[in-house]
C-alpha positions in Angstrom: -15.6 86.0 -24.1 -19.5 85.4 -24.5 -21.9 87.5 -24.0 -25.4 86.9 -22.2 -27.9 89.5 -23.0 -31.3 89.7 -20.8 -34.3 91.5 -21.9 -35.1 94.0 -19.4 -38.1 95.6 -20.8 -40.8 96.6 -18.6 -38.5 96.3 -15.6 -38.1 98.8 -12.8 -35.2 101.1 -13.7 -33.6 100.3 -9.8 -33.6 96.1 -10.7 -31.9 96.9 -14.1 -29.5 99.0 -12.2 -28.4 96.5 -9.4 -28.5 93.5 -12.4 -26.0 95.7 -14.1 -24.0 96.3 -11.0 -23.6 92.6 -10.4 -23.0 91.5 -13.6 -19.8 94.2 -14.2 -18.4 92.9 -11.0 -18.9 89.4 -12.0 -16.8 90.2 -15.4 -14.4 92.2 -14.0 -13.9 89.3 -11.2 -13.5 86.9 -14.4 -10.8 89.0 -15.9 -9.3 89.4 -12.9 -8.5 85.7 -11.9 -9.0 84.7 -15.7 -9.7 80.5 -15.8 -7.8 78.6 -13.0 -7.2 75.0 -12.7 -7.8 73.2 -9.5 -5.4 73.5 -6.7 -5.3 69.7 -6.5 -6.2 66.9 -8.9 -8.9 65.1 -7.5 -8.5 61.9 -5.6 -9.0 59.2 -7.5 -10.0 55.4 -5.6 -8.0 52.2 -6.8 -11.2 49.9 -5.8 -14.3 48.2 -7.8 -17.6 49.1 -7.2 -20.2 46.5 -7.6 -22.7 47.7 -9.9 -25.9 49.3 -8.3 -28.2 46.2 -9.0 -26.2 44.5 -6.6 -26.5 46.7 -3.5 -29.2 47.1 -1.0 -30.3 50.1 0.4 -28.5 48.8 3.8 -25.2 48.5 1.8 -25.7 52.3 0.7 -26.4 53.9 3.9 -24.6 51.7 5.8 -22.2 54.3 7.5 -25.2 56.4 8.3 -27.0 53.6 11.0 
């Protein structure tokens, strides 16, 4: 695991504190669940999109008028 270490100096003793307190529950959170793969593999779409050159900005936005 990496580590990120922040210089704190000069700080208020309460913000070091609550940034320490968030940061153990962040690595015991990553423990925890350890790296996961996505529930589903991302869609992927069969067409051909026409390069950007070729479409106007009424193309683009055209499900938005």
């Amino acid at each position: 695991m990496k580590t990120l270490t922040i210089n704190v100096e000069g700080w208020p003793d309460d913000l070091v504190r609550l940034i320490q307190t968030y940061a153990k529950q962040l690595e015991d959170e990553v423990r925890r669940n350890g790296r996961q793969a996505s529930p589903e593999p991302l869609p992927v779409w069969p067409g051909v999109a026409a390069p950007p050159e070729q479409l106007r900005r009424r193309e683009l936005y055209r499900d938005v008028d």
